[in-house]
C-alpha positions as CSV (number, residue, x, y, z in Angstrom):
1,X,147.7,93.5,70.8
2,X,145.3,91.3,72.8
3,X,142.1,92.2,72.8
4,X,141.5,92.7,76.5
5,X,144.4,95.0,76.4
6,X,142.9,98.9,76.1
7,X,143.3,99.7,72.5
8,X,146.1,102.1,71.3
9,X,145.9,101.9,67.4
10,X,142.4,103.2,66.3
11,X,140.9,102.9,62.4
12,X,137.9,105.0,61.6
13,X,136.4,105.4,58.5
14,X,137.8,108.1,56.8
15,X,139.1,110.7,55.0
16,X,139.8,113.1,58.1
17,X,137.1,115.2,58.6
18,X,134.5,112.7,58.6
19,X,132.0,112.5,61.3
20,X,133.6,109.3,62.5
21,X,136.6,111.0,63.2
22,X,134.4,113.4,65.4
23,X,132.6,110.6,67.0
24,X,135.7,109.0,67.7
25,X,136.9,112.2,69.4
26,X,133.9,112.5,71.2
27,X,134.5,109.1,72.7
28,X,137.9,108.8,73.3
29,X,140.8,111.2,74.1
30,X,143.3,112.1,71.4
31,X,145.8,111.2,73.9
32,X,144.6,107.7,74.7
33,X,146.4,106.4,71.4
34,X,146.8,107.3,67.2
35,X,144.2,107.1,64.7
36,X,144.1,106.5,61.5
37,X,141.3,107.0,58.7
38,X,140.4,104.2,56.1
39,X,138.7,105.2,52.6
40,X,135.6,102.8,53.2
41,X,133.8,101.1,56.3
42,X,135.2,97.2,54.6
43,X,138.5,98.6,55.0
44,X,138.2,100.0,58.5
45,X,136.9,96.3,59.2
46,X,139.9,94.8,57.5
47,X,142.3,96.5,59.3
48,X,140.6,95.5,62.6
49,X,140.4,91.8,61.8
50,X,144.1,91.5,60.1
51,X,145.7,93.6,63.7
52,X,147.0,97.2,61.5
53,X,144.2,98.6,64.6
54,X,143.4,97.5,67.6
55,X,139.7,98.7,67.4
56,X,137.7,100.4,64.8
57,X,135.4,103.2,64.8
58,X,132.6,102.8,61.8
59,X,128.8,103.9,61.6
60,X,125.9,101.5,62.0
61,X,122.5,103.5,61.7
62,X,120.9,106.9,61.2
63,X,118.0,108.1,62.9
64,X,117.0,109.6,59.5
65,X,118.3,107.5,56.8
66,X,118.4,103.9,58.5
67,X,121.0,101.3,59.2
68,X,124.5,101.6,56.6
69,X,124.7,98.2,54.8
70,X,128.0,98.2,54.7
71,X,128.5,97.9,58.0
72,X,125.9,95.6,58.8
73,X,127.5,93.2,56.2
74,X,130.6,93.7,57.4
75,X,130.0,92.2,60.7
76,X,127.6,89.8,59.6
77,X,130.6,88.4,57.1
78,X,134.3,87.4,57.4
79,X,136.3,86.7,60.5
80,X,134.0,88.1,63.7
81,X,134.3,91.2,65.3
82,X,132.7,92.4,68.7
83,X,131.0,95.9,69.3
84,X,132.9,97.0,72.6
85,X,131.1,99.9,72.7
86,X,128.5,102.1,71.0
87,X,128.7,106.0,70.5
88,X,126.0,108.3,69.3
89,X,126.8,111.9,67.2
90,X,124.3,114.1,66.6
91,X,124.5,114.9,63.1
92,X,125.1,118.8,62.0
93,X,125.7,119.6,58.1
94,X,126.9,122.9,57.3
95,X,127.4,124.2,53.4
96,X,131.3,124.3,53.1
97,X,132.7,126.4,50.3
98,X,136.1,128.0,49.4
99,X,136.9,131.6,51.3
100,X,135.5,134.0,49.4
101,X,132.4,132.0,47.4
102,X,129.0,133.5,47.9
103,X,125.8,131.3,47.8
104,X,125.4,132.9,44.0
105,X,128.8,131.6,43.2
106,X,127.3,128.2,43.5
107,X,126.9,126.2,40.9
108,X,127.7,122.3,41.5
109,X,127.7,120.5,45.3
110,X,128.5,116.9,46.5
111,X,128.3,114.8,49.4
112,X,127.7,111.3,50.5
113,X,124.3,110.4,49.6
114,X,123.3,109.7,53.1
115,X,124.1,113.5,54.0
116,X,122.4,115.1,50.1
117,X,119.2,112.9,51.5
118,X,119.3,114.4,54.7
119,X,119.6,118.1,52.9
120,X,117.5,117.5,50.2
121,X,114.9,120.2,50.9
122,X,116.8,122.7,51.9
123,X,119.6,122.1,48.5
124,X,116.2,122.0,46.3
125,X,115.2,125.3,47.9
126,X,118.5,127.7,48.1
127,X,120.1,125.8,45.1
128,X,117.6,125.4,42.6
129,X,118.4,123.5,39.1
130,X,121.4,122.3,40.7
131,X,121.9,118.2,40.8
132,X,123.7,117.3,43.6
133,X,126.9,114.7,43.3
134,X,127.3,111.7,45.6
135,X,130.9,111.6,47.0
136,X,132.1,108.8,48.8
137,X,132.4,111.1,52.2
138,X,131.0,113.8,53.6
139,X,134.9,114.8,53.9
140,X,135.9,113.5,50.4
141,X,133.9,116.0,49.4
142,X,134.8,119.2,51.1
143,X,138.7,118.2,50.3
144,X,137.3,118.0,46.6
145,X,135.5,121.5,47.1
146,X,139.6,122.5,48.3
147,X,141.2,121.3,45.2
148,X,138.6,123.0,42.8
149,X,136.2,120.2,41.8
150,X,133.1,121.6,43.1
151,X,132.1,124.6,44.5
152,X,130.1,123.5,47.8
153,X,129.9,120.4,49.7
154,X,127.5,119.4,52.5
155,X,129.9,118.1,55.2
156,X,130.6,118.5,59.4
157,X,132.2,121.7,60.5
158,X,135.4,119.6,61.6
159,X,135.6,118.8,57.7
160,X,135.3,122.8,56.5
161,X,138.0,123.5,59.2
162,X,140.0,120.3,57.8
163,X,140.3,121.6,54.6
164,X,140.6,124.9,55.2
165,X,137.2,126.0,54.3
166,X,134.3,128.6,54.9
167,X,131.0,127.7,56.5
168,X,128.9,129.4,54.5
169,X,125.4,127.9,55.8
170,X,125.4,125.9,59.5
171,X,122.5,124.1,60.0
172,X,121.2,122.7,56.6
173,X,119.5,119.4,57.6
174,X,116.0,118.9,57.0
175,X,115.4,117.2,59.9
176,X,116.7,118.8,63.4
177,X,117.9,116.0,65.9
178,X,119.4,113.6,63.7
179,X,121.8,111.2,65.1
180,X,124.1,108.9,64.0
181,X,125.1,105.6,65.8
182,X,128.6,104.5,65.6
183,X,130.0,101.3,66.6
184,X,133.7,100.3,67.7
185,X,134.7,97.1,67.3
186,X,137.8,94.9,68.0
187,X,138.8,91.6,67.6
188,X,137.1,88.5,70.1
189,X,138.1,88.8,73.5
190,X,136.5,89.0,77.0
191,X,133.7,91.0,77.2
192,X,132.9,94.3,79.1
193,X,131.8,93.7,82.9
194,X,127.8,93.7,82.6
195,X,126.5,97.5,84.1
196,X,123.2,96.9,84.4
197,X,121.9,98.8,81.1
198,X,123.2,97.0,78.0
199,X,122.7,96.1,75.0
200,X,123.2,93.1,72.8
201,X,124.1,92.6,69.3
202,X,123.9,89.5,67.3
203,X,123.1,88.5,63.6
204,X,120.4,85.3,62.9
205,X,120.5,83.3,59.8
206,X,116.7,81.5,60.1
207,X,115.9,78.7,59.0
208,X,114.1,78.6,55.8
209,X,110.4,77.5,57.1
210,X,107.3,78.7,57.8
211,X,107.2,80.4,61.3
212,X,111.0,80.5,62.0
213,X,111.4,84.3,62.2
214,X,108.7,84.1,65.2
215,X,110.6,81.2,66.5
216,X,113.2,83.5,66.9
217,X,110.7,85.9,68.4
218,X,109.2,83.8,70.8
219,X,112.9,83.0,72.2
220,X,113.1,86.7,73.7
221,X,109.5,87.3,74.1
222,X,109.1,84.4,76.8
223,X,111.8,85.4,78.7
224,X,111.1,89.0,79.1
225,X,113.8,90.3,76.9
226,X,112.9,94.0,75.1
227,X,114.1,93.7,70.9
228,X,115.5,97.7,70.4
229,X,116.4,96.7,67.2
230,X,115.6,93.9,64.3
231,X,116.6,94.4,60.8
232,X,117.0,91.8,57.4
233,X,120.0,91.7,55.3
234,X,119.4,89.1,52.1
235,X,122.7,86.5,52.0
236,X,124.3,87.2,48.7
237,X,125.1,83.7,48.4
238,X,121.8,82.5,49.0
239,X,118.7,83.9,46.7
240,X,115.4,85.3,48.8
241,X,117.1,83.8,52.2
242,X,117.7,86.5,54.9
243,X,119.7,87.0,58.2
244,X,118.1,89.0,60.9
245,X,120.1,92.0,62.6
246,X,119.0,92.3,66.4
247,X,120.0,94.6,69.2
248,X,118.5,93.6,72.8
249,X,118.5,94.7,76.0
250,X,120.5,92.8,78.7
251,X,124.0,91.8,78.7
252,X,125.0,87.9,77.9
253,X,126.1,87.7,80.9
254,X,122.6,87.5,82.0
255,X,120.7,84.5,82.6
256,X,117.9,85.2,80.5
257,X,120.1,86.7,77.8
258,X,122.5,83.1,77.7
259,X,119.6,81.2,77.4
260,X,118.2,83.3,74.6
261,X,121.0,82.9,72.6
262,X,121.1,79.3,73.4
263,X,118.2,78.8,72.1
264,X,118.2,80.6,68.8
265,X,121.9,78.7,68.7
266,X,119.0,75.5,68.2
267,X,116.4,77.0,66.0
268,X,118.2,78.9,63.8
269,X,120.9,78.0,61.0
270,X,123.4,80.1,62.3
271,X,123.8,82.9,65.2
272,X,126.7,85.3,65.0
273,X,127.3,86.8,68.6
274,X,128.8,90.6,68.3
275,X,128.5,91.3,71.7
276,X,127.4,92.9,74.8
277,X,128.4,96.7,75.5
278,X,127.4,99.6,77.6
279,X,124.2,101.0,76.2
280,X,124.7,104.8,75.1
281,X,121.5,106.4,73.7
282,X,120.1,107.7,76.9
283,X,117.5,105.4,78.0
284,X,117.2,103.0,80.6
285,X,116.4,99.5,79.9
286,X,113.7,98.1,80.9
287,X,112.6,96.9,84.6
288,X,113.4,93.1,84.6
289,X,110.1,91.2,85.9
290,X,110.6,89.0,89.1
291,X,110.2,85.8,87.2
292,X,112.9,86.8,84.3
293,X,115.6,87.7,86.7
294,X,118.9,86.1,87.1
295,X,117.7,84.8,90.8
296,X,114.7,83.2,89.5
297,X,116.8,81.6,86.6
298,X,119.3,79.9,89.0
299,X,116.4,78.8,91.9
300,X,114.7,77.5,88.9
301,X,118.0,75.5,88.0
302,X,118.5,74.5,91.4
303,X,115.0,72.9,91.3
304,X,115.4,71.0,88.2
305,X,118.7,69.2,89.5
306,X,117.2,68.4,92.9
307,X,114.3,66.6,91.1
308,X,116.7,64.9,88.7
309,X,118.6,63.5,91.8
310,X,115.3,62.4,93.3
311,X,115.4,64.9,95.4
312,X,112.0,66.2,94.8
């Protein structure tokens, strides 16, 4: 399928029961098209870049536990991607157990280790003594807790239902309000009209200097563009070198935006664009200043040719 096509073939990182199923749910209609779950976040990538899905649905950051490498290293590597759109899940753990267990009964629990940090407190406080067991889902591990291998797992409430489990404890999380940030991508194709509140995602390999990260910096800063979002990622193939994650407001359709990533297309070694999309968190970017706007961009273009011409 083309890529400016609607997608009708959807990958998420899987099992079923995960919570990006539900935030794929929560986004789009299970009548706009099948889905399929992948056993890791490189796979659900994979699938995307080699056309098994259209799009992809995988997680990105935590408002707890950070950004997920895998993800990050995903799209920074291999053939490129683009985020189409971003969708955010508040994140609710409930204690999953077989019908008929009691909190007493318990006496092993797993999860993915992003979800036993998250619950760490409250597993150290009702399950005393007991050592928790990383899983590679929140779902792989209530459909283990169904086929006898543990007696609990911390999971979403779509995964206990999944698997045909209880709910013995809702609302386990240390931290109320947690939020997890999900990402679908598909392969390169035209980009999403700007709206007017975007973001835009891109990764920057630096050059290896003194001063190049604020370089990079200085690119957005002079232009009036708002960073939400800058994280490093080592290269594996490079010792102590680093790419830079960024997320910033404006679309690239934007004049100041282009010439941003124009610029950092000169300074740095390399710049991976993975796009522009919708922004979804529930804030408004920030009020563009007269002199960083799209009309000040273009009289200022329009000045530069006349005086080139001789114009002046």
């Amino acid at each position: 399928m083309h890529p400016s096509t609607s997608p009708t073939r959807f990958a998420y990182l899987g099992p079923e029961g995960t919570f990006a199923e539900a935030a794929l749910s929560s986004a789009i209609a299970t009548s706009e098209g099948t889905r399929t779950p992948w056993p890791s976040v490189a796979a659900t990538l994979a699938a995307v870049r080699s056309g098994d899905a259209d799009a992809g649905l995988v997680p990105l950051e935590n408002s707890v536990e950070g950004s997920v490498p895998a993800t990050m290293d995903g799209l920074a590597d291999g053939d490129p991607l683009i985020i189409a759109r971003e969708v955010f899940l508040p994140v609710a753990f409930t204690l999953a157990v077989r019908p008929g267990t009691t909190l007493a009964d318990v006496r092993s629990v797993a999860s993915h280790p992003h979800a036993l940090a998250q619950t760490s407190r409250w597993l150290e406080t009702n399950l005393p003594g007991i050592a928790p067991l990383p899983a590679s889902s929140t779902a792989g591990a209530a459909a283990a807790v169904a086929a006898g291998e543990f007696d609990a797992a911390v999971c979403a409430a779509i995964a206990a239902r999944r698997y045909g489990l209880d709910s013995l404890v809702d609302g386990i999380a240390d931290s109320a309000g947690a939020v997890t940030r999900f990402v679908l991508v598909r392969r390169p194709g035209p980009l999403p009209e700007p709206t007017g509140n975007d973001k835009t995602s891109l990764v920057a390999v630096v050059a290896d200097r003194t001063g190049a990260l604020l370089d990079v910096l200085r690119e957005f800063a002079v232009r009036g563009i708002s960073l939400t979002r800058i994280e490093s990622r080592p290269l594996r193939d490079r010792l102590w070198v680093y790419s830079f994650s960024l997320d910033c407001e404006g679309h690239i359709a934007d004049r100041r935006v282009g010439e941003a990533l124009a610029a950092l297309h000169r300074v740095c070694e390399d710049v991976r664009f993975l796009g522009s999309y919708p922004r979804a968190d529930g804030r408004e970017n920030r009020d563009v200043a007269p002199e960083s706007a799209d009309a000040a961009f273009g009289e200022a273009a329009e000045w530069l040719a006349r005086v080139r011409a001789g114009r002046i």
